[in-house]
NUVEXDO-279499 format. One line per 2 residues: their letters; for each residue x, y, z of C-alpha. Coordinates in pm, 1 decimal, always signed. Example, Ala and Ser with C-alpha at 12.3 -4.5 7.8 and 13.67 -1.06 7.14 Angstrom:
2
as) +1230.0/-450.0/+780.0; +1367.0/-106.0/+714.0 $
//
This chain:
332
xx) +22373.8/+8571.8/+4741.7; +22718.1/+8535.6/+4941.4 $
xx) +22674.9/+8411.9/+5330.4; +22798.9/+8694.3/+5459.8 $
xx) +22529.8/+8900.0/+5256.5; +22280.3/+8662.9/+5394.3 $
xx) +22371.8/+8712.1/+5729.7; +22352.6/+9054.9/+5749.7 $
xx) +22017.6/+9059.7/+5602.1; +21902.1/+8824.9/+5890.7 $
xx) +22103.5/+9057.2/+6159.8; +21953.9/+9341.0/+6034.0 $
xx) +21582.9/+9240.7/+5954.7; +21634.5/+9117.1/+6353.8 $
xx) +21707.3/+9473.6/+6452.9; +21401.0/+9659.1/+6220.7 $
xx) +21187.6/+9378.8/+6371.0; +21269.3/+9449.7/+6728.0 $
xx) +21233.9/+9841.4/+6708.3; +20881.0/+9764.6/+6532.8 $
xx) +20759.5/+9555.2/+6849.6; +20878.2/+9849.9/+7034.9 $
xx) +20716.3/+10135.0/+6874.1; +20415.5/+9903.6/+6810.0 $
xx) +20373.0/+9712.0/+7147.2; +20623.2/+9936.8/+7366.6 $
xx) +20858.9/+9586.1/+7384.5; +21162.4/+9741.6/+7586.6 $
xx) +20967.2/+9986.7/+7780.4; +21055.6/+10366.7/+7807.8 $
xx) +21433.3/+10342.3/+7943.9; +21535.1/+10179.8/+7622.2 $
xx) +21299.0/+10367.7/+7394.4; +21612.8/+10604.7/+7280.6 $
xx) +21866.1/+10318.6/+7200.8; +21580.9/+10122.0/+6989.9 $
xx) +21439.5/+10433.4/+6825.6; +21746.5/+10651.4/+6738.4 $
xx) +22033.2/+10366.0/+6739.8; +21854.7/+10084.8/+6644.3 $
xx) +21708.1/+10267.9/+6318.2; +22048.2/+10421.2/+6240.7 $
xx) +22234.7/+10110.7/+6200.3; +21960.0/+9942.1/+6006.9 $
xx) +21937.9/+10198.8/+5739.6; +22316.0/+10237.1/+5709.9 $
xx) +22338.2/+9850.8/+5727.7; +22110.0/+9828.5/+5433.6 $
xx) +22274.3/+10143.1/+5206.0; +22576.2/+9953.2/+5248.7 $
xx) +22425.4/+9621.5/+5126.4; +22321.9/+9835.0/+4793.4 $
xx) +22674.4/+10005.5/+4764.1; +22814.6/+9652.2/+4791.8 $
xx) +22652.3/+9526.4/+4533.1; +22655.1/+9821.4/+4307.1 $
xx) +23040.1/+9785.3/+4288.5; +23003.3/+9442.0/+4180.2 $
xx) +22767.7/+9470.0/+3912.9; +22936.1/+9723.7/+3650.2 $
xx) +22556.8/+9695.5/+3488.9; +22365.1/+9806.9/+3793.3 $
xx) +22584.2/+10111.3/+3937.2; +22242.3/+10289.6/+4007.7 $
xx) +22244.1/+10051.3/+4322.4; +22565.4/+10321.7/+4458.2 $
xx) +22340.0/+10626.3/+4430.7; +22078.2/+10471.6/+4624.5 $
xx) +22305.5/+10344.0/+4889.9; +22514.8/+10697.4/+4891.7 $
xx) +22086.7/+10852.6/+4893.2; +22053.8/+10612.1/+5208.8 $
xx) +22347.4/+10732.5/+5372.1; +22266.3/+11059.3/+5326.6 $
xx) +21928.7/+10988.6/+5457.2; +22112.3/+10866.2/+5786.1 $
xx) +22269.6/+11202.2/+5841.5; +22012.3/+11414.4/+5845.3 $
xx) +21873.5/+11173.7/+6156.0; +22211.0/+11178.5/+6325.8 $
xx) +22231.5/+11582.1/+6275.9; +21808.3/+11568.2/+6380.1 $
xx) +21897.7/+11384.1/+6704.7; +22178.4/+11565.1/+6795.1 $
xx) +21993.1/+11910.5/+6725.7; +22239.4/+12047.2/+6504.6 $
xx) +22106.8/+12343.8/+6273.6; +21764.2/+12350.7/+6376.8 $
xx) +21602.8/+12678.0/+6222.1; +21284.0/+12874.4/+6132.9 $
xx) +21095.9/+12534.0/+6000.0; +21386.5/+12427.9/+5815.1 $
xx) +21696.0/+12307.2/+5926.9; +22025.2/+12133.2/+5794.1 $
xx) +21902.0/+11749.7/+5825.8; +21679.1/+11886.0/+5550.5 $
xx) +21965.7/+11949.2/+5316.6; +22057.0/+11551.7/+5390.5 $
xx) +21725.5/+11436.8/+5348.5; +21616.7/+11575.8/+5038.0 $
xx) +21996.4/+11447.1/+4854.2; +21747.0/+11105.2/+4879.6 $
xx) +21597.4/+11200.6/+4603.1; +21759.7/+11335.7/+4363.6 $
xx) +22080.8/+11024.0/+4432.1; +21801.0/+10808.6/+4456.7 $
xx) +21612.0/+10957.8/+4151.5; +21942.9/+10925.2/+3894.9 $
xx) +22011.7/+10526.8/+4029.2; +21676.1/+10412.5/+3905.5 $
xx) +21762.0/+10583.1/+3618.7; +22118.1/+10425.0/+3533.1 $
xx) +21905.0/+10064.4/+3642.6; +21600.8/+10161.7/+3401.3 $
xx) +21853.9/+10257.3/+3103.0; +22059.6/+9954.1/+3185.3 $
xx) +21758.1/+9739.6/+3190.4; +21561.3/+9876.0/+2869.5 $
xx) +21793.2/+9943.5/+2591.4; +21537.4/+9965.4/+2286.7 $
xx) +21275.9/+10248.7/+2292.0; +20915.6/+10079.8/+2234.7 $
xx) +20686.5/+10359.8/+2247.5; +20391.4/+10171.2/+2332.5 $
xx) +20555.4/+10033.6/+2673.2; +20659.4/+10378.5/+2793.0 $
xx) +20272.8/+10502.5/+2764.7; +20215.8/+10169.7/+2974.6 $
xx) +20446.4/+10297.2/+3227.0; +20350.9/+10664.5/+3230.2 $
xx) +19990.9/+10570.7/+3272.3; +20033.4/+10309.5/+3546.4 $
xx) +20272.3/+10557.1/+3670.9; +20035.3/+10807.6/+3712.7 $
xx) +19755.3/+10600.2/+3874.8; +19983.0/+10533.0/+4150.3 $
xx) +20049.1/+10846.9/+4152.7; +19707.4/+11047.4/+4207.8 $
xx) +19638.4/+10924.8/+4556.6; +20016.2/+11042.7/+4674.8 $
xx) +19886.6/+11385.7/+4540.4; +19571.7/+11380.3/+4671.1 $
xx) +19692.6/+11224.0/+5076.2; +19948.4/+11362.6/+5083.5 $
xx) +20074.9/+11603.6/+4837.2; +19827.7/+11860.2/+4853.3 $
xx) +19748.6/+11828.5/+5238.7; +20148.4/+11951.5/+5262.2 $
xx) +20047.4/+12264.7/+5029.7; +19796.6/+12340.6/+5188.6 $
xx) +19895.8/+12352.8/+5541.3; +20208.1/+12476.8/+5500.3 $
xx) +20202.7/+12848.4/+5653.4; +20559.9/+12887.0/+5715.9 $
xx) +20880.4/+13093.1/+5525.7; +20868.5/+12985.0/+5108.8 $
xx) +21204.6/+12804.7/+5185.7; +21041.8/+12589.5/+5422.2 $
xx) +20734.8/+12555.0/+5233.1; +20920.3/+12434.3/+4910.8 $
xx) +21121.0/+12192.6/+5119.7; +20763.6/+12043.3/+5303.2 $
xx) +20636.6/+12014.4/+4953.4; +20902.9/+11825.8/+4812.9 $
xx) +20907.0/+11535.5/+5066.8; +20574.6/+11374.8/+4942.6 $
xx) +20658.4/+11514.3/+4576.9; +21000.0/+11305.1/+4519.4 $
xx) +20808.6/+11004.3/+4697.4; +20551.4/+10991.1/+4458.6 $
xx) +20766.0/+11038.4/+4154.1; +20985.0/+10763.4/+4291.0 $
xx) +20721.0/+10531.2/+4353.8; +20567.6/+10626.7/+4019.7 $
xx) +20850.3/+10551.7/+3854.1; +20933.9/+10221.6/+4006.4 $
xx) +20588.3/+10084.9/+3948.3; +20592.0/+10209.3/+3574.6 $
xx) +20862.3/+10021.5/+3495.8; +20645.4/+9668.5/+3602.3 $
xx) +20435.1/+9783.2/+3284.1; +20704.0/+9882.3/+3088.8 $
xx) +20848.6/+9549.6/+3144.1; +20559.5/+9377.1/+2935.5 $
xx) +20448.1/+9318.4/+3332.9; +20752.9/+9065.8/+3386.0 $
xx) +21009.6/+9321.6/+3520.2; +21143.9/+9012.4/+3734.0 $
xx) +21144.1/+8977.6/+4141.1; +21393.0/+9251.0/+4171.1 $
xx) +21142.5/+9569.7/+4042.2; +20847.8/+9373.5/+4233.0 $
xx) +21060.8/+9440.7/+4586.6; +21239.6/+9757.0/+4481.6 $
xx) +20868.9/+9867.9/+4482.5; +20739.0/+9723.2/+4770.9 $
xx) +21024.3/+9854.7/+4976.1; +20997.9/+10200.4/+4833.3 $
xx) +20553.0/+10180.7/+4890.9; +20656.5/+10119.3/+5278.8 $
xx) +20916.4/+10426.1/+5280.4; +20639.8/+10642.2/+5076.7 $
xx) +20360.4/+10530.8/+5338.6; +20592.4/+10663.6/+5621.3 $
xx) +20705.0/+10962.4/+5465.7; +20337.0/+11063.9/+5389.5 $
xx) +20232.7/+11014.8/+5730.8; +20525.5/+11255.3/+5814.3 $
xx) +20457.1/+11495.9/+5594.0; +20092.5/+11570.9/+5650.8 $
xx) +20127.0/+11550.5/+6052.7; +20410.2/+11747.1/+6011.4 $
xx) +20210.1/+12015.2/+5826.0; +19932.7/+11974.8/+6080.3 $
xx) +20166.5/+11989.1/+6396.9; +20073.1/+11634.7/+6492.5 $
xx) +20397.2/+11454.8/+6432.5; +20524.2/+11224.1/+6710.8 $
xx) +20862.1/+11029.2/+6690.1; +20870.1/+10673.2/+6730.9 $
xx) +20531.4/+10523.2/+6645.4; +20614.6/+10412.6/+6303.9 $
xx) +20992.5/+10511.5/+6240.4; +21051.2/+10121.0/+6203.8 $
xx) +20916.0/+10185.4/+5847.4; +21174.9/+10411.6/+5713.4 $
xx) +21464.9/+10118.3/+5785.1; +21213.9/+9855.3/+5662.1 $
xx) +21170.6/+10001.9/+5333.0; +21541.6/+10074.1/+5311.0 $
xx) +21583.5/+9646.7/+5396.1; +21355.0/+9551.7/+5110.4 $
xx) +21538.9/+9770.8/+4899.7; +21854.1/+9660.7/+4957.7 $
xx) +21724.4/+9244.1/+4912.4; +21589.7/+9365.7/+4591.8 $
xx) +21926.2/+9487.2/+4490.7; +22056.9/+9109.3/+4543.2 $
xx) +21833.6/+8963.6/+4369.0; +21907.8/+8710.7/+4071.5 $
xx) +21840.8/+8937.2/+3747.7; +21616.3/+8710.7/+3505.8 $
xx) +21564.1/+8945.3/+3153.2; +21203.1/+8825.1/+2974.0 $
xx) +21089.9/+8930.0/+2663.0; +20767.8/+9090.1/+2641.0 $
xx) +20443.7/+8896.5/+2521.7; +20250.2/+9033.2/+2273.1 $
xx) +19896.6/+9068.5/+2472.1; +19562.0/+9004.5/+2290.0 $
xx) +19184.8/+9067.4/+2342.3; +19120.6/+9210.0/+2708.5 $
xx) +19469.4/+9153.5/+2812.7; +19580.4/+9458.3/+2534.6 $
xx) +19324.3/+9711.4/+2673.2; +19275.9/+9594.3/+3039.7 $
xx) +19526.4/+9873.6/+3124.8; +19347.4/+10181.4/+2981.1 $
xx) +19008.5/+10045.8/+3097.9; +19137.4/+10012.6/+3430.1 $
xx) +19249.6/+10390.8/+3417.8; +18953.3/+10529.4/+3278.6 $
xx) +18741.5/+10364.8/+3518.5; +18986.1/+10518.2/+3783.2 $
xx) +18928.2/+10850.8/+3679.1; +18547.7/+10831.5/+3660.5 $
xx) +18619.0/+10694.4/+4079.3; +18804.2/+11005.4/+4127.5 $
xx) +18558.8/+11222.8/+3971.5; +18259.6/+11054.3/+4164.4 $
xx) +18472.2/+11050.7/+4491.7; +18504.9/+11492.4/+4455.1 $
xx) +18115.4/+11475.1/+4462.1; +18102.4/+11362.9/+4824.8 $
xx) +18446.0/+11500.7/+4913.4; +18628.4/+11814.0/+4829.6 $
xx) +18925.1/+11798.2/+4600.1; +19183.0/+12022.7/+4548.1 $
xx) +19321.7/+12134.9/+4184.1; +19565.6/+11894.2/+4199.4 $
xx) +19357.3/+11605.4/+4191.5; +19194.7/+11773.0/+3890.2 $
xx) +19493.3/+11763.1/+3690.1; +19576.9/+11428.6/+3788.7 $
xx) +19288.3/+11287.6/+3650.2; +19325.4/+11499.6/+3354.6 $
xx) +19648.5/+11354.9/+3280.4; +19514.6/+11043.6/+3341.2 $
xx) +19252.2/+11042.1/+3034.4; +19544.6/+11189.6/+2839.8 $
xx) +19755.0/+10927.9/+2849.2; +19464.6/+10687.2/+2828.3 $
xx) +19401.9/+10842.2/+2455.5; +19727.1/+10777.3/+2367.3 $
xx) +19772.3/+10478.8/+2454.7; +19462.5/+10368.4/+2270.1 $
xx) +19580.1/+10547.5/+1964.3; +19890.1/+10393.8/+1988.4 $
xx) +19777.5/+9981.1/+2110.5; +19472.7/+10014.2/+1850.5 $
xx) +19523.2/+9751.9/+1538.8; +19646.1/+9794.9/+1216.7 $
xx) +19577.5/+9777.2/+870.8; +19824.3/+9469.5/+789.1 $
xx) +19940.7/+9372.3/+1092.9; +19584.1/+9195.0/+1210.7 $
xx) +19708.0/+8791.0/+1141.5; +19366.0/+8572.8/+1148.2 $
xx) +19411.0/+8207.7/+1323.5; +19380.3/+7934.6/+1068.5 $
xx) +19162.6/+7637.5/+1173.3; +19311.3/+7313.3/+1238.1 $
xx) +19139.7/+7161.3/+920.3; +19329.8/+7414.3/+720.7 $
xx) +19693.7/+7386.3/+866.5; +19641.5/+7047.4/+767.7 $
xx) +19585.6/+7103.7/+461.9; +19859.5/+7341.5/+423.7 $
xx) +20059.0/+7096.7/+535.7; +19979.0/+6853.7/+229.6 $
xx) +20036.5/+7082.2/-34.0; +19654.2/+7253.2/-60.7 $
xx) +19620.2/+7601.9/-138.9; +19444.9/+7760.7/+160.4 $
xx) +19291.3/+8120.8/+145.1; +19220.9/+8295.7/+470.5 $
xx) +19061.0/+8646.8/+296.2; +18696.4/+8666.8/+206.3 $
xx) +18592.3/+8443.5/-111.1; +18441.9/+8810.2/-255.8 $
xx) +18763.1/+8939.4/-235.0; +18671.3/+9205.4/+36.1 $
//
């Protein structure tokens, strides 16, 4: 990482960390609360979409970085348009427009990363990722997804656009954490802070979303999230790319994954006994065992391709010249 690059980072996790004791702890009291809340976050977020353009120029292998800086600026103009009140409407207005070109610029970068990163299909390792994918997924739906779909009692146009906020966050996160499995679970440092810094920007935009859809939602108490998530993102863009190959995994290490899952959906089905769940959950966990099937199917041994251990006794001997059998003395 340049100086410069380093620099910034420090400058800018300095400004994210100062808004945060001010939302948190009131640090600059009310006169300053604008500055620190609008400004403050504004340059932080463009600071670190920059960082990720920067990089994605540099890197002809990891253009996705681009879209997600050119997402974050986009991001940034919806606030400036918000805080101005520029095209405020009936429930929807035109920072909406800005803020939903996150995810679809967003969306098509971890794409052009993922294809760049994975160039041979192994089957097995996308069901990994799909059903890791969706276990992060079900409690988006369920916190936040389907309180926005269900409180939502405003035009369709505005509905569809409430709905899509926690939507594209929890295919995003999905995603992102998928790819750790599909990875053989060694995606690198990169994918590990790429999804920390997009957990923190789906924990804020849930909040928003269902106070939003309840009529609770008051600016700056956590808006220091949104910039934070965007800083993490942008480190994880320069970090040092180290490429492993998978290991072959064994015994409970093979099947830990679909256990883990079904076990998850049996905790979703025992948590709608003592609290009420809406379809969506439903289908969730539906998908869930669906993929778990699958996956067995798919992990399970066979015929041929099990390779018995030989003892130490008889590598030796295979060593010297001794014929060494490994099958059953019947034959079977």
């Amino acid at each position: 990482m340049p100086t410069p690059v380093r620099l910034a980072f420090v400058a800018l996790l300095a400004i994210v960390a100062v808004d945060a004791l001010h939302e948190l702890f009131g640090l600059a009291g009310s006169r300053y609360s604008n500055l620190l809340d609008s400004y403050f976050y504004d340059v932080a977020a463009i600071g670190g979409g920059t960082l990720m353009v920067l990089h994605g120029l540099r890197s002809e292998s990891e253009s996705g970085w681009v879209l997600l800086g050119l997402g974050t600026f986009s991001w940034v103009v919806g606030d400036i348009l918000s805080d101005l009140r520029v095209g405020i409407g009936n429930g929807v207005s035109v920072s909406d427009a800005f803020w939903v070109a996150w995810y679809p610029l967003a969306s098509i970068g971890l794409f052009m990363l993922v294809h760049e990163r994975f160039k041979e299909f192994d089957f097995a390792r996308w069901i990994d990722g799909i059903a890791l994918a969706l276990v992060v997924a079900t409690p988006g739906v369920a916190l936040a997804l389907q309180p926005a779909v269900d409180e939502s009692h405003v035009s369709v146009l505005a509905h569809i656009v409430d709905v899509t906020y926690p939507s594209g966050d929890i295919l995003l996160l999905g995603s992102t954490i998928g790819v750790i499995a599909l990875a053989g679970w060694r995606p690198g440092r990169s994918w590990y802070l790429l999804s920390i810094g997009l957990s923190v920007w789906v924990v804020a935009d849930a909040l928003y979303s269902v106070q939003k859809a309840d009529g609770t939602y008051t600016a700056g108490i956590y808006d220091y999230l949104w910039p934070a998530g965007l800083l993490v993102m942008a480190y994880a863009a320069w970090q040092p790319r180290y490429v492993y190959e998978p290991r072959e995994l064994y015994g409970w290490k093979a099947v830990i994954l679909p256990v883990v899952c079904q076990i998850f959906a049996l905790a979703t089905q025992v948590w709608g006994m003592v609290a009420t769940l809406g379809e969506s959950e439903r289908i969730m966990t539906i998908a869930v065992l669906t993929v778990v099937i699958v996956q067995l199917y798919v992990s399970r041994p066979r015929r041929g391709e099990i390779r018995l251990p030989l003892r130490r006794e008889s590598a030796i001997q295979a060593s010297q010249g001794t014929r060494v059998t490994t099958g059953d003395p019947g034959g079977v």
